[in-house]
GUTI-138807 format. One record per atom (N, C-alpha, C): x, y, z. Coordinates in steps of 0.1 Angstrom, whole numbers, plus 5000, padded with zeros to 4 digits. Example, Ala and Ser with C-alpha at 12.3 -4.5 7.8 and 13.67 -1.06 7.14 Angstrom:
513249435078/512349555078/513249675078/512849785071/513749895071/512950005079/
END
This chain:
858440905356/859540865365/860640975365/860841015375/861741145374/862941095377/864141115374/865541105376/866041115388/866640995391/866941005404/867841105411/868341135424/868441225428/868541215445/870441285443/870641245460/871441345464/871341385476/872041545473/873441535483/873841375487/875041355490/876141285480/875641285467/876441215455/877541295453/877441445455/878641515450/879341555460/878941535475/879341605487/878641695490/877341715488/876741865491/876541915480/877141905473/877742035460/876542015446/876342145444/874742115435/875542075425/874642045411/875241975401/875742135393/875442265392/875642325386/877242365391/877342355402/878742435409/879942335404/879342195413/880542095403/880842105387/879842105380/880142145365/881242265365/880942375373/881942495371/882842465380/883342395389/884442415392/885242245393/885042125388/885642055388/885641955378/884341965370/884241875358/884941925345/885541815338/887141845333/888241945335/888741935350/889242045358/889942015368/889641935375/890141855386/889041765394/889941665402/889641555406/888541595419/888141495425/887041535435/886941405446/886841425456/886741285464/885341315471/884841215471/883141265479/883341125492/883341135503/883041055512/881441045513/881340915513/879940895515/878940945503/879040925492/878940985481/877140885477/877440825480/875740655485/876140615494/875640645510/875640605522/875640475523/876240395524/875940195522/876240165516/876440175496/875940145490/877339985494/876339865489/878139765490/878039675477/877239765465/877539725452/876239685446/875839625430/874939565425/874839385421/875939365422/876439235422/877639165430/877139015432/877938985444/878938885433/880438855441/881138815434/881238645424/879838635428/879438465420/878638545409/877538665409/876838715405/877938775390/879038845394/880038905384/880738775374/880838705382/881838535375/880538525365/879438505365/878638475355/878638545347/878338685349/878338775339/879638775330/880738715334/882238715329/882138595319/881238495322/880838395315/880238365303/879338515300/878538545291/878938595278/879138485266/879738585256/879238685247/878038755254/877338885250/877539005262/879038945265/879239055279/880439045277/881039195274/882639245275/883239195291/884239115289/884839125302/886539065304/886939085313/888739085312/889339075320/890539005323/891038975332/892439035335/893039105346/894139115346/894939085356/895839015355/897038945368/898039015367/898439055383/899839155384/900439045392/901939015385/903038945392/904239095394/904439135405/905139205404/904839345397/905939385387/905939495377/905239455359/904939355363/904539245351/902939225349/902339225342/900739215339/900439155327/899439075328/898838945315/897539035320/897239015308/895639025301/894638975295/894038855299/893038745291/891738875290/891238825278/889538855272/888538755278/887238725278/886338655282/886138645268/884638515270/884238505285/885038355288/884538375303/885538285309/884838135316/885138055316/884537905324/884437995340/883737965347/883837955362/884437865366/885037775362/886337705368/887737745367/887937845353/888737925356/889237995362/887838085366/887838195378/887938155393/887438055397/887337995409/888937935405/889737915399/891037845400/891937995401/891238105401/892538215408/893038215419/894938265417/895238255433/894738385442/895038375449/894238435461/894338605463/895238675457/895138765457/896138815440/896138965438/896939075426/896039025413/894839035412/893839005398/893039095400/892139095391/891439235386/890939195377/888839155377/888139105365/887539235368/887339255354/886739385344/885639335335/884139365343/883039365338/882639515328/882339435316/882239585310/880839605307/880239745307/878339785303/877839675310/877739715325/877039615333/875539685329/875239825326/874239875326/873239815317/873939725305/873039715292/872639585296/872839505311/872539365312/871639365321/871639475332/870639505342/870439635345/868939645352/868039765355/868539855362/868839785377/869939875387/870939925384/872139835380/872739905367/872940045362/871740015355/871440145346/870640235350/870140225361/869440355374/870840385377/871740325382/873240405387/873640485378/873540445363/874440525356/873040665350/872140645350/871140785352/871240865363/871940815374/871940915383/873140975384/873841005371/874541105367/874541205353/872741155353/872441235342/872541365338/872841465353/872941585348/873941605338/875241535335/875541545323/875341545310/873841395308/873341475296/873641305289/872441245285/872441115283/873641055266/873841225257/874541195247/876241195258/876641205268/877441195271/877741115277/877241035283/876540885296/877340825286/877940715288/878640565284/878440425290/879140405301/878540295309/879340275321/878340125330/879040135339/879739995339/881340045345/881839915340/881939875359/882039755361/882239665374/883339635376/884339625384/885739575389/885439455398/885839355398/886139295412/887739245412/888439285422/889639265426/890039165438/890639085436/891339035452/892339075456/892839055471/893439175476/894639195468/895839295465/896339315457/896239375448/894839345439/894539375426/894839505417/895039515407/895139655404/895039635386/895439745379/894939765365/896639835361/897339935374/898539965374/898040095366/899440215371/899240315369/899040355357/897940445357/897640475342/896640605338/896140655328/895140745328/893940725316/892840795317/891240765306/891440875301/890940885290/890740995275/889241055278/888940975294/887341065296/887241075305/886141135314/885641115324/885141025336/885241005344/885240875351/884640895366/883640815373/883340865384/883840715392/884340695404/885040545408/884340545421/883340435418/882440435429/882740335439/883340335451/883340215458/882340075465/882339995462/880939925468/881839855479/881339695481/882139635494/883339635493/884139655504/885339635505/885939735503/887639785507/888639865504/889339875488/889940005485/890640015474/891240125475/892640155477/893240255479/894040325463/893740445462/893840525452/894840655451/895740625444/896840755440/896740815430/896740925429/895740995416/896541165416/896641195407/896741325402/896841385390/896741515387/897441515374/898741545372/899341495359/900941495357/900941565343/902841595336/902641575323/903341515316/903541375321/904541285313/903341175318/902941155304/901841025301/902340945291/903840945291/904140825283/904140695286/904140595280/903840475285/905240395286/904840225292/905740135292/905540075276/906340035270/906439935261/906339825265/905539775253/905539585256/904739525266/904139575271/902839545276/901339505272/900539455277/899039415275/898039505281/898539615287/898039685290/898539845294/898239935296/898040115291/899340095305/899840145308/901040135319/901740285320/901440385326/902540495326/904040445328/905040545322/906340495322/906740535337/906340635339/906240705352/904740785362/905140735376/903840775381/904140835392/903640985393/903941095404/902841115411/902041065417/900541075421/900841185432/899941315435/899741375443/898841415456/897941275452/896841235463/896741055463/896441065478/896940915481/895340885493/894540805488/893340775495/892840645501/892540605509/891240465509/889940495509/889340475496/887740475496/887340325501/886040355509/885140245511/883840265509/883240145514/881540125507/880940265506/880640335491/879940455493/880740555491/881840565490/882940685490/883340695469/883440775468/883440815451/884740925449/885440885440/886040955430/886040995416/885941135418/885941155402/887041225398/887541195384/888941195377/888641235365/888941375360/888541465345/889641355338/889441375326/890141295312/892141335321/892541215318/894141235314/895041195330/894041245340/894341215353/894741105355/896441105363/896640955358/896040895373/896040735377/895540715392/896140585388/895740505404/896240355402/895740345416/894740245416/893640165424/894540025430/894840035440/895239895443/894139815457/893639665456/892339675460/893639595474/892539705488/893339625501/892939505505/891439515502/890439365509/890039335488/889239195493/888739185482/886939245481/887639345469/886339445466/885939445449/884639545452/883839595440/884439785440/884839805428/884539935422/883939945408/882640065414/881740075393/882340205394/882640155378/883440345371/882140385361/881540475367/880940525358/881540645346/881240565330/882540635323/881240695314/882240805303/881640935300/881940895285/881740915273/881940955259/882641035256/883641005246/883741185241/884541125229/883941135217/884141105203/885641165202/886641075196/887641145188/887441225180/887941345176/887741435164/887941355147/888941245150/889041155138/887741095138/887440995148/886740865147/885240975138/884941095147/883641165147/883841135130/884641265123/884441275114/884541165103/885541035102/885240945097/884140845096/883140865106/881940845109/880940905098/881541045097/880241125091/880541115080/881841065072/882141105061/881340945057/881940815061/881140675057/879440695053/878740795065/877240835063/877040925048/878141005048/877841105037/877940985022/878840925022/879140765012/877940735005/877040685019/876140555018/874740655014/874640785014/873540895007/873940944995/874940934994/875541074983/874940974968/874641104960/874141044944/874441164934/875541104933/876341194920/876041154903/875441224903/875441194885/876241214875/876341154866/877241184854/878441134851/879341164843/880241024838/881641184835/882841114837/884041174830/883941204813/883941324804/883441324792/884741404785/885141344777/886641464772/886241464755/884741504747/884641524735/885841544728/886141644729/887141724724/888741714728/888941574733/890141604735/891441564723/892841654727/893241664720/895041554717/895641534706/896641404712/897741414719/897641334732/898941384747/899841374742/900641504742/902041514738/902941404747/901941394761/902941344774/902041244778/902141144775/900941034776/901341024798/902141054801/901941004817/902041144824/901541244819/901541434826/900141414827/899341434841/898141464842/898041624832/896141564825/895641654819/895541794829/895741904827/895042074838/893442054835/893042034821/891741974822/890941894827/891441764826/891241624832/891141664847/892141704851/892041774866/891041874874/890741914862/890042094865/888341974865/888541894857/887041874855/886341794871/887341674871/887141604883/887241704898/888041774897/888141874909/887041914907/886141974905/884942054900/883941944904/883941794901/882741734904/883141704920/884241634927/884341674937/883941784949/883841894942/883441984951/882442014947/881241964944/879841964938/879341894953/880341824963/879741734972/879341834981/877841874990/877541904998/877241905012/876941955021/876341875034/875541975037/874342005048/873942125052/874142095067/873342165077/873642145092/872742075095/871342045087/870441925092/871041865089/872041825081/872741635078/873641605084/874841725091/874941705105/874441685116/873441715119/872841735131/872441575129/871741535120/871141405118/872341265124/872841265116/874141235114/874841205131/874841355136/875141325153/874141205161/872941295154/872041195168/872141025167/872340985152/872340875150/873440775152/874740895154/875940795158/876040815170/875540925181/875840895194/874940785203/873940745190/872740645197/873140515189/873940475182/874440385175/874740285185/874040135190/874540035200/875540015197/876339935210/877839885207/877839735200/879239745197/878939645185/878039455186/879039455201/878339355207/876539335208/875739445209/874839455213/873539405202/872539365200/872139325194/870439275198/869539345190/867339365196/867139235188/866639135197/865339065187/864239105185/864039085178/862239155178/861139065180/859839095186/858739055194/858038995181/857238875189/856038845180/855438965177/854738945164/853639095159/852339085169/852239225173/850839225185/850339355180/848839305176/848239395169/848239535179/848139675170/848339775179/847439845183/846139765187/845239795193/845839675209/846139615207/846039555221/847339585225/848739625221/849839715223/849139835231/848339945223/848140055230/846739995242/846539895243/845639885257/846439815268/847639795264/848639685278/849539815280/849539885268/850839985271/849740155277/848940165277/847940285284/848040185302/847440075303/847540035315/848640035327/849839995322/850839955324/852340035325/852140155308/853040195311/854040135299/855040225295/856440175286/858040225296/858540135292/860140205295/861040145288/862040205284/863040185271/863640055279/864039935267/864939855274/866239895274/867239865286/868439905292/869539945279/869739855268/870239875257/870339995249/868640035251/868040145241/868840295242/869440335230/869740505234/869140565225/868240655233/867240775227/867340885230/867740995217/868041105218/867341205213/867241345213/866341385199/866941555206/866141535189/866341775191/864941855189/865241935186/863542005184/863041975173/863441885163/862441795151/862741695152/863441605155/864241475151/864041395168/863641295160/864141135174/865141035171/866041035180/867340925176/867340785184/866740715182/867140565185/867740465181/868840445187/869240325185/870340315170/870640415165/871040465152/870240505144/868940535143/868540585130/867640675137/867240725128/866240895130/864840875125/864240985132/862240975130/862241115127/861041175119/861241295126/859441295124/859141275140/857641275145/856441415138/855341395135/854741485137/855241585147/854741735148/855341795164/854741765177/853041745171/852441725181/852541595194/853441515185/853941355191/855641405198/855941515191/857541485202/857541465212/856341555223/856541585238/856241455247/855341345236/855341165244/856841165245/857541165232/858441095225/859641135233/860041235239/860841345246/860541335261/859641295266/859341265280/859741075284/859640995271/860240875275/861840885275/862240995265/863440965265/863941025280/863741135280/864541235294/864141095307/863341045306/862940995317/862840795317/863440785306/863540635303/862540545307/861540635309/859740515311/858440625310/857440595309/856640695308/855040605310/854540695318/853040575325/851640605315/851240505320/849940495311/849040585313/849140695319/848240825317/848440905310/850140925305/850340965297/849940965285/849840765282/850140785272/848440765264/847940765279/846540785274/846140875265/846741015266/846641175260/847341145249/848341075244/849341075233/848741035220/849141155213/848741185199/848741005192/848340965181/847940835173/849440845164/850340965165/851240945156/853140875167/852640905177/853540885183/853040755194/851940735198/851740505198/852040435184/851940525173/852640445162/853840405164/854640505165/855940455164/856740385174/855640425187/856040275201/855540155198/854740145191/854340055188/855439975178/855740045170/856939975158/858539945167/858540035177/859840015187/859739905194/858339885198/857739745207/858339645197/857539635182/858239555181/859739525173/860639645176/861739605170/863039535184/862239565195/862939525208/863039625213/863139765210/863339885217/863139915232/861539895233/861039925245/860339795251/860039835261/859239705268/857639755280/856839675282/855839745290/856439765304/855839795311/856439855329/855539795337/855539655333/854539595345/855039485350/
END
């Protein structure tokens, strides 16, 4: 299955040129960006999903200069008791609950699936808004039915309002003023501040981007380094002699512990490992049952027929030795990467393939089969 592919998504503009000249750079408006498109979900279709408490979602009401913030999920009697216009429900990783979904958010794969995040859903009544503000990433704001007009630029006073339930600039200087409709797209590099106010009652999906804090990263890696590390040996002072200064750290006592401290190592495979497994780490919400056991002779004859493709949840990554699913790491025979590497780039892979595929690499679909990973394509 090859990656989808439309060559009015960016306005014309191949994906290498946009990379150089507007991605984390400046903003970009594409009219007609998916000819039609008038969204993936209709607005009874979104209320459910807001319903679901294995689905992020949120509500915001603008009175004026004033904004409330409820969490989900929510009764549908709730949501059917809104007044009629200035609200804004925020479906979040619609991708991880459905297929189409998550074909929208691959067809911005030329960035590169460790960078992909998800796609979040808006539905607004007329009014509606989130109020001026700016993302710490990437963001593509895809319009489906209905209007949403957009003020957007970059600034450099990103301070906020106090006392709020939500991100609010103190001040907002927008230098572009738009109405997107069905099919029309903006994209907005990190920090750009905007503010969406919907004219009719509409759908906008923001297709949003990653990008690890330098903190969060490294306290990540340091917790991993924790939960491996095996230090031997014990504090030993034979010889020591009576403290003149019973509360003056020892230069010894010091010198020795400093010394086993820096005995701690890492190399670049335990970073590298380490990466693949936190950028593929599900969100917290998210969570695989696993399948009845099915012997893996009749796995590899439904899955040769039929076909595999990762379920929507699944994130698979890998490098030239290593496969990263889902948080943890494989590292395949070599002869098994090129299965293992063609499901991932391509998020399904058919049964002719996997007819040719090495015995070491249906093993470990088979063990994905049954951890929930993947699923057959029939």
């Amino acid at each position: 299955m090859a990656r989808p592919t439309n060559s009015t998504l960016l306005g014309g503009m191949s994906e290498r040129r946009f990379l150089a000249r507007h991605w984390q750079r400046r903003a970009l408006l594409v009219r007609g960006a998916l000819p039609g498109f008038q969204g993936l979900f209709t607005r009874a279709s979104l209320f459910a999903l807001a319903s679901r408490d294995d689905v992020e979602s949120r509500l915001v009401v603008r009175d004026g200069s004033t904004y409330t913030l409820e969490h989900g999920p929510f009764t549908g009697r709730a949501l059917r008791a809104l007044p009629a216009r200035d609200w804004t429900l925020l479906i979040q990783g619609v991708n991880l609950v459905d297929h189409a979904a998550d074909a929208l958010l691959r067809r911005f794969a030329f960035i590169g699936y460790a960078r992909l995040d998800d796609v979040m859903a808006s539905y607004a009544a007329p009014g509606g808004g989130v109020g001026p503000h700016f993302d710490s990433y990437d963001v593509f704001l895809l319009q489906a039915f209905g209007r949403r007009r957009w003020r957007y630029g970059a600034q450099s006073d990103l301070s906020l309002r106090p006392g709020l339930p939500v991100k609010i600039l103190r001040r907002f200087t927008p230098r572009h003023d738009a109405v997107l409709e069905a099919g029309d797209m903006l994209y907005l590099p990190p920090n750009h501040a905007h503010d969406g106010i919907a004219l009719d009652a509409c759908t906008t999906y923001s297709i949003g981007f990653r990008a690890p804090a330098h903190q969060e990263l490294v306290e990540a890696f340091l917790d991993r380094l924790r939960d491996t590390l095996v230090v031997d040996g014990r504090y030993s002072d034979r010889n020591a002699r009576p403290a003149p200064h019973p509360a003056r750290l020892d230069p010894k006592l010091l010198r020795a512990l400093a010394a086993t401290i820096a005995r701690i190592r890492w190399t670049g495979a335990d970073v590298q490992r380490f990466i693949g497994c936190h950028l593929t780490e599900p969100k917290p919400h998210v969570t695989f049952t696993p399948r009845s056991p099915m012997t893996h002779r009749s796995f590899a004859a439904r899955a040769r027929r039929h076909g595999l493709r990762l379920d929507v949840r699944t994130q698979l990554l890998y490098d030239g030795r290593n496969v990263f699913i889902n948080g943890s790491d494989v590292q395949p025979p070599p002869d098994a990467l090129g299965v293992l590497a063609q499901l991932g780039d391509a998020r399904a892979i058919g049964g002719e393939a996997l007819r040719r595929a090495p015995a070491a690499s249906m093993a470990l679909l088979h063990e994905w089969h049954g951890h929930g990973y993947i699923e057959f394509d029939d």
